[in-house]
C-alpha positions in Angstrom: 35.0 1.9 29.0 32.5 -0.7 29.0 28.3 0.0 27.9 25.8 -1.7 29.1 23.1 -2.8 26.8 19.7 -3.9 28.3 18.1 -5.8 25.1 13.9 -6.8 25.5 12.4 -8.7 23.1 8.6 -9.6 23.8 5.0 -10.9 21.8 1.4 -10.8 22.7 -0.9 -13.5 21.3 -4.8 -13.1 21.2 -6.9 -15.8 22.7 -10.6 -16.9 22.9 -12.7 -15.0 24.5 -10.8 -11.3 23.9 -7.9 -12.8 25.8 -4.5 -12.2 25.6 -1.3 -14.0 26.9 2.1 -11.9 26.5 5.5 -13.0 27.4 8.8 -11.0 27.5 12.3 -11.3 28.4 15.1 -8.3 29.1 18.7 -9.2 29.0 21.6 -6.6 30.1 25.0 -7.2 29.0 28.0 -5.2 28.9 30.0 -4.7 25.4 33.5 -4.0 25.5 34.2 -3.2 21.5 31.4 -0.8 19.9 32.3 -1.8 17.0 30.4 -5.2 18.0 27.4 -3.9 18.7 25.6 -4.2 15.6 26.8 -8.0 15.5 25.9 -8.3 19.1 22.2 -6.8 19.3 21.6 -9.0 16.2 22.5 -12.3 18.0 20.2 -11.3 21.0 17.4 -10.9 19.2 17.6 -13.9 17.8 18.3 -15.7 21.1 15.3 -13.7 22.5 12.7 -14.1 20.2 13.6 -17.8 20.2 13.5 -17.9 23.9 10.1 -15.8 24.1 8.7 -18.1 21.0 9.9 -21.4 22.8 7.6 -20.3 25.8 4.9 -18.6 24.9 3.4 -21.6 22.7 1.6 -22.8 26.3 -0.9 -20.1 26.5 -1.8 -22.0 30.1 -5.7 -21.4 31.6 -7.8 -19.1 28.9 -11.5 -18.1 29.7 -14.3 -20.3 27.6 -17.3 -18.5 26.9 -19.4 -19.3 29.8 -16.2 -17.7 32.0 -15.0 -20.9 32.8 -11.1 -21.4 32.8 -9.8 -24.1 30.4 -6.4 -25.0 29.0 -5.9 -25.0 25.6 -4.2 -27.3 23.6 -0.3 -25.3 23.0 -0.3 -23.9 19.5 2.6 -22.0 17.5 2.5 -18.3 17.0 3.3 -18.7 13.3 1.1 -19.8 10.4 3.3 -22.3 9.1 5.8 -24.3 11.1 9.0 -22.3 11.2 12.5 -22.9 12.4 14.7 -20.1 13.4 17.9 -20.4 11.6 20.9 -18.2 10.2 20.3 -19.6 6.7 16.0 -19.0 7.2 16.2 -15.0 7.8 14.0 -12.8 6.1 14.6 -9.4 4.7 11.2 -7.9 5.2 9.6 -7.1 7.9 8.0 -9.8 10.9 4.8 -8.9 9.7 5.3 -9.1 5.7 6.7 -12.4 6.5 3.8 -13.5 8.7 1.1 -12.1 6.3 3.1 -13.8 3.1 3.1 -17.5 5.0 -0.3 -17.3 5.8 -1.7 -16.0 2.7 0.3 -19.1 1.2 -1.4 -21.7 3.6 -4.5 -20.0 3.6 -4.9 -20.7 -0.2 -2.5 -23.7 -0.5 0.3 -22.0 -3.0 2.9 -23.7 -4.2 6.3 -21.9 -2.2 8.3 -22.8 -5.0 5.7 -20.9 -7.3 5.5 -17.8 -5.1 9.2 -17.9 -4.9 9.3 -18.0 -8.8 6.9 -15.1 -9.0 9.2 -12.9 -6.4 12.4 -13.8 -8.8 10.4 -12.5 -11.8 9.3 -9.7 -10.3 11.8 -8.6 -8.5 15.0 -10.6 -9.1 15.0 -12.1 -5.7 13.6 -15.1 -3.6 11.1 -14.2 -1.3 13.3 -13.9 1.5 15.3 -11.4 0.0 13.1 -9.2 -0.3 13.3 -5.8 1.0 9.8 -4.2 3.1 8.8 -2.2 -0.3 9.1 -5.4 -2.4 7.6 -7.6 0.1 4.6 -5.2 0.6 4.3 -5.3 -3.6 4.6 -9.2 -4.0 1.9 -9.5 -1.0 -0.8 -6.7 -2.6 0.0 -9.1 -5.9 -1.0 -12.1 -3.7 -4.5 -10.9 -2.5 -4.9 -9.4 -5.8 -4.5 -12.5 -7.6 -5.9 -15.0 -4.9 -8.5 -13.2 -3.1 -12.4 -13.8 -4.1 -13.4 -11.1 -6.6 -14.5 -7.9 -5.4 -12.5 -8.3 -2.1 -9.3 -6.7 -0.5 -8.1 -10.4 0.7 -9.6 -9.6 3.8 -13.1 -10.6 3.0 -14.2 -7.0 2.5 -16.2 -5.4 -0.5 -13.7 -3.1 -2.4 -15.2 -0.1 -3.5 -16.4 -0.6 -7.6 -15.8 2.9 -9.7 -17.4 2.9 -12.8 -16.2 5.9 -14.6 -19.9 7.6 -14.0 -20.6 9.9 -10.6 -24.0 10.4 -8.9 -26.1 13.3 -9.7 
């Protein structure tokens, strides 16, 4: 007996001016062999988030600040350009990757060195990393690269001393 499987994948972007622009597609397809599905719903997601990535770069008409409509110039939804590829998939978590990239272009690291840190640390590239061991190597990031007395995210970090008020 056949099962249907209805597989969604979809991404919301922010934009100027507390906009937003969201794109999503379903796809319904019927398995024949369950033992497929796990090979199956891993090659639709990667179809679907390539085919929601590949359209969603055009954000079209956004408001300006006066509430005017413009259109933007298309940008990509990653930090960094990526290419979605069997050998370039990531252990972690969409997220920890994101975060990771952009915390590597935000401060201009060397990959190769933050790859070399990850091996030391935990015996694996970065890509291999699993979402307790990416979450590690990225506190070590902002910890190491991040402006003293910050969190990475530009705000104070609380200071203890050792003393409490009286």
């Amino acid at each position: 007996m056949p099962i249907i499987l209805d597989s969604s994948y979809s991404k919301k972007i922010g934009l100027p001016s507390y906009s937003s622009h969201q794109f999503a597609v379903t796809l319904r397809t019927e398995l024949t062999d369950l033992s497929q599905l796990e090979k199956t719903c891993a090659d639709l997601y990667q179809r679907l988030q390539a085919a929601v990535d590949t359209q969603i770069v055009n954000p079209g008409l956004v408001p300006t600040a006066n509430g005017e409509l413009s259109a933007p110039a298309p940008r990509t939804t990653n930090p960094a350009p990526m290419q979605t590829r069997e050998d370039d998939q990531w252990k972690c978590s969409d997220k920890q990757r994101y975060l990771i990239l952009k915390i590597v272009a935000e401060h201009n690291l060397d990959k190769a060195a933050v790859d070399a840190l990850a091996q030391d640390r935990f015996g694996a590239g970065v890509r291999n990393l699993n979402k307790i061991e990416s979450s590690a190597l990225i506190d070590e990031l902002l910890e190491t690269h991040s402006k003293p007395g910050t969190r990475g995210n530009g705000r104070a970090r609380p200071v203890y001393t050792g003393m409490t008020a009286r």
